[in-house]
C-alpha positions, 0 to 999 in steps of 0.5 A: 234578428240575427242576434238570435239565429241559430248559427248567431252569436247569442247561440254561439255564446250559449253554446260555449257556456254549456260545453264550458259547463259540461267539462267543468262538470267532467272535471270535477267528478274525476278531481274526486280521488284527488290524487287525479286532479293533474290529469283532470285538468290536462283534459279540462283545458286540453278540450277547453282550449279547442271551445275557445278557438271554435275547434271541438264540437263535442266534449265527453269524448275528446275529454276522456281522450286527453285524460288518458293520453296525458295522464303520466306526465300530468300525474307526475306534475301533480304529485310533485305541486300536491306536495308543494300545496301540502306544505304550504297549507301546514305553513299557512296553518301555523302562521294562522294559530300563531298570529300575524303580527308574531310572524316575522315579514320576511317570512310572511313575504316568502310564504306568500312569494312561494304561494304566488309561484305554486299557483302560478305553476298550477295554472300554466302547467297542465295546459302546457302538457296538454298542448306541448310534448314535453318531458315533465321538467321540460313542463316545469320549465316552460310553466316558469318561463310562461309565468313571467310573460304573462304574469299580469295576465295570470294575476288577473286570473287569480283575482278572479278566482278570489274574487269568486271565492268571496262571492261565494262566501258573501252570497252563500245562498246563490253558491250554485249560480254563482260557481257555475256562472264564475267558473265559466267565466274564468275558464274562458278569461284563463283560455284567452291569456293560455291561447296568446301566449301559446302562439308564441310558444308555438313560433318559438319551438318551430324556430328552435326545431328549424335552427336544430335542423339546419346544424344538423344539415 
C-alpha cells in the first residue's frame, strides 16, 4: 500500500512525531536551570516550526544553533515573564489560603486577565524571536499584537494544555505516554496557528520595509 511507503504519509507522520519527540526532549534537559527556559523554547520552536513546514531534516544540530543565536534577546524576554510568573504564582497563592469566596471578583477577574496575557505572552514570544529580528520590545510588541489575531487560536492552545494536564492527573499511571503523546500533539497544534499567522506578519514587514524604501528614494 502507499500508505505504508517509506516516503508515504504513515512514515511522514512518524517521522514528525519523533523529531517532534527529540526536540522536546532537548528542550527539556536545557529548561533545567530555569533561568534558560527562554532560550530553550526559542530553539524548540525555532526547529519545531522548520518540521512542520517539512523544511529541517535533522534537529540536534539546528536546535543547539538556535539556542546559542537567540540566546540574549530570549534571555532577556524570560527574566523579564519569569518575574511576571513569580508574582502571579504568589497572587494565586494567597488567593488560594484565603478562600475563593473572600476574594473580591474584580480582583479575581484581574488576576485572571493578567494570567491570561502572561500565557499568551509566553506562547507567542519566543517564536516570534526565533523567526523575526527584532529588538526585545519590538518582541513584546508584536507578542500583543499576535495575541489579539489569533487569540482564539492561542485559547484553544491553552485548553489543550489543561486539557493535558488533567490527563495527567487523572491517568497518573500512563504520566509517560500521555506527556509524550500530548506534547507532540500541541506542539504540532501551536506550529499550525504560529505558521498562519507568521505569513501575514511576513507580508506586513515587507510591506512596511518597501513604504520605508520608497520615502527613503
Amino acid at each position: 500500500m502507499d500508505l505504508f511507503k517509506y516516503d508515504g504519509p504513515f512514515w511522514h507522520f512518524i517521522g514528525i512525531v519523533t523529531d517532534l519527540f527529540i526536540l522536546n526532549v532537548l528542550c527539556l534537559i536545557c529548561c533545567i536551570p530555569i533561568i534558560t527556559i527562554g532560550p530553550a523554547l526559542t530553539a524548540k520552536y525555532d526547529v519545531a516550526l522548520r518540521i512542520v513546514r517539512r523544511e529541517e531534516p535533522a534537529v540536534l544540530k539546528p536546535f543547539f544553533v538556535a539556542f546559542k543565536k537567540n540566546f540574549k534577546q530570549s534571555l532577556i524576554a524570560w527574566l523579564f515573564l519569569l518575574v511576571a510568573c513569580v508574582l502571579l504564582m504568589i497572587d494565586w497563592t494567597w488567593m488560594y489560603e484565603t478562600g475563593w469566596d473572600n476574594v473580591p471578583t474584580p480582583y479575581f477577574a484581574g488576576a485572571v486577565f493578567v494570567t491570561v496575557i502572561v500565557s499568551f505572552v509566553i506562547f507567542t514570544i519566543f517564536p516570534i524571536i526565533s523567526r523575526f529580528e527584532l529588538t526585545v520590545v519590538e518582541a513584546f510588541k508584536t507578542s500583543a499584537l499576535f495575541s489579539m489575531l489569533y487569540f482564539f487560536g492561542l485559547l484553544a492552545i491553552v485548553i489543550l494544555v489543561l486539557f493535558s494536564a488533567f490527563l495527567c492527573i487523572k491517568y497518573f499511571n500512563w504520566l509517560p505516554l500521555i506527556l509524550v503523546l500530548s506534547h507532540v500533539v500541541i506542539v504540532f497544534c501551536h506550529c499550525l496557528v504560529l505558521q498562519n499567522g507568521f505569513k501575514k506578519l511576513e507580508a506586513r514587514f515587507i510591506t512596511d520595509d518597501e513604504e520605508e524604501e520608497s520615502s527613503e528614494s
